[in-house]
N, C-alpha and C positions, 0 to 999 in steps of 0.2 A: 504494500500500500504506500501512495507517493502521499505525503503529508507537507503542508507548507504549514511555516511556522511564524507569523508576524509578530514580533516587538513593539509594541505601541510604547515604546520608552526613549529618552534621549538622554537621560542619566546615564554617566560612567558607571559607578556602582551600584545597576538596579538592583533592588531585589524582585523584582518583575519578573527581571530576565533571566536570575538565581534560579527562581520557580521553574522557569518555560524551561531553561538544560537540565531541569531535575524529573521533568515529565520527557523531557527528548529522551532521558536514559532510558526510562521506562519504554519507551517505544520503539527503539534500536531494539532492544529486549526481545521484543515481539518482530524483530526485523522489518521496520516498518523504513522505508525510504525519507529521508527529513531532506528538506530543501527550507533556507533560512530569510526570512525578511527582515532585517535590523533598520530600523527607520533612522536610528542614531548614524548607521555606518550608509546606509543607503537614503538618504532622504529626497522626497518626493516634493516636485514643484507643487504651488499651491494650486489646487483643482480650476481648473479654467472648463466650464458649462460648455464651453464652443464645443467641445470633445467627447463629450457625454455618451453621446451616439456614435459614435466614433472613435473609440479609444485607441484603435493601432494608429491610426494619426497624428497621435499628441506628439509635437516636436520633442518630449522629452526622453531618452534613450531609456531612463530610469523607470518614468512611467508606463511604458511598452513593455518593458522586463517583468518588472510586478505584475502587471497582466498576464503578461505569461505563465510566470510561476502560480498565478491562482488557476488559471484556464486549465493548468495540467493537471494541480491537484487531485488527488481523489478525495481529498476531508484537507482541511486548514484548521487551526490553534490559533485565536486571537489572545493575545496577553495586553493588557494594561493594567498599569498602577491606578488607582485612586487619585485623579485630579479634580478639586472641588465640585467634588460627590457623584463625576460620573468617568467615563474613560477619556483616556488622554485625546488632545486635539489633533496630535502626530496620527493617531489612529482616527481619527474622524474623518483626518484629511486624505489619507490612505485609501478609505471606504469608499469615498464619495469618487473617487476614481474608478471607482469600476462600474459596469454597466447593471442596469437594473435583475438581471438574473445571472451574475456572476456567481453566485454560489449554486446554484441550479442544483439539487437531488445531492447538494456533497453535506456529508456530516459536517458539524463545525462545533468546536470543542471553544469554551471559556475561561480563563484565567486571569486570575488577578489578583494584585497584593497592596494592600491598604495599609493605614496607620494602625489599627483597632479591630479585633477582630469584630464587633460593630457593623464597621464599615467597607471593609474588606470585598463584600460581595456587590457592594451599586457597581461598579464599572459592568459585572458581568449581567446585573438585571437590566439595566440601560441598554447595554448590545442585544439582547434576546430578540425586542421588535425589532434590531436595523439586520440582524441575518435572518429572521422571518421576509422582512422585506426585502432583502435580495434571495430568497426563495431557496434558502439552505434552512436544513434540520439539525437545529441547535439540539447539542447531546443535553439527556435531561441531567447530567449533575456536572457542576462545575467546580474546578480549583481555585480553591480562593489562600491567601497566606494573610498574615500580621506580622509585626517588626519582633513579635515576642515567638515566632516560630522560628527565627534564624536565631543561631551562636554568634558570637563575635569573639574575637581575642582579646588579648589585653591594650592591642592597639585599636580597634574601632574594627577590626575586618573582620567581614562576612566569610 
């Protein structure tokens, strides 16, 4: 199974992204193909509507790529942090790049890491309607983390 994995993080030290390589192991496990979207290492221009309908068109090399890696997918992992109580804007801006049935019939798994466990889970209630609306089958349980689920050393690292 070919899985794409997007980052909705642009933090160096996410724990976001801590999560997403701790669910990637789990999935190598099961021999599952990982192809990676890092919006930090890879970031995408900001969504221009001219292109909507059109997405191989977009002048931008980046946004053409990302397209592809979702178009091949057989399921995708969205990961985002917790940004004032929903998922990040890097991933917003990410989504909105794709065409109205980009996720067509693909599973689509949720992940995210919050302050609290609390709050830990809005980034992944908030996506649930936007991969309905791009007509993927959000899996029913999602990963979620808090800052109290990672170790640190005695320097600050994760």
């Amino acid at each position: 199974m070919n899985i794409t994995i997007i980052f909705g993080s642009v933090r160096q030290s996410s724990l976001t992204r801590t999560l997403a390589h701790c669910l990637a192991d789990c999935l190598l496990m099961r021999d599952a193909s990982l192809n990676w979207v890092d919006l930090r290492e890879q970031p995408l221009s900001i969504v221009d509507p001219d292109y909507h309908s059109h997405v191989e068109d977009n002048p931008s090399a980046a946004v053409r790529q990302f397209i592809k890696k979702i178009a091949a997918a057989d399921g995708v992992i969205l990961a985002s942090p917790l940004y004032q109580g929903s998922y990040s804007g890097v991933l917003k801006n990410a989504l909105d790049h794709l065409t109205y049935d980009a996720f067509l019939r693909k599973p689509i798994g949720l992940i995210s890491h919050g302050s609290t466990v609390q709050k830990c889970a809005q980034p992944c209630e908030h996506l649930l309607p936007v991969v309905r609306t791009l007509y993927g089958y959000p899996l029913q349980c999602q990963v979620t983390s808090a800052k109290q689920d990672f170790a640190s050393d005695d320097e600050g690292r994760t």
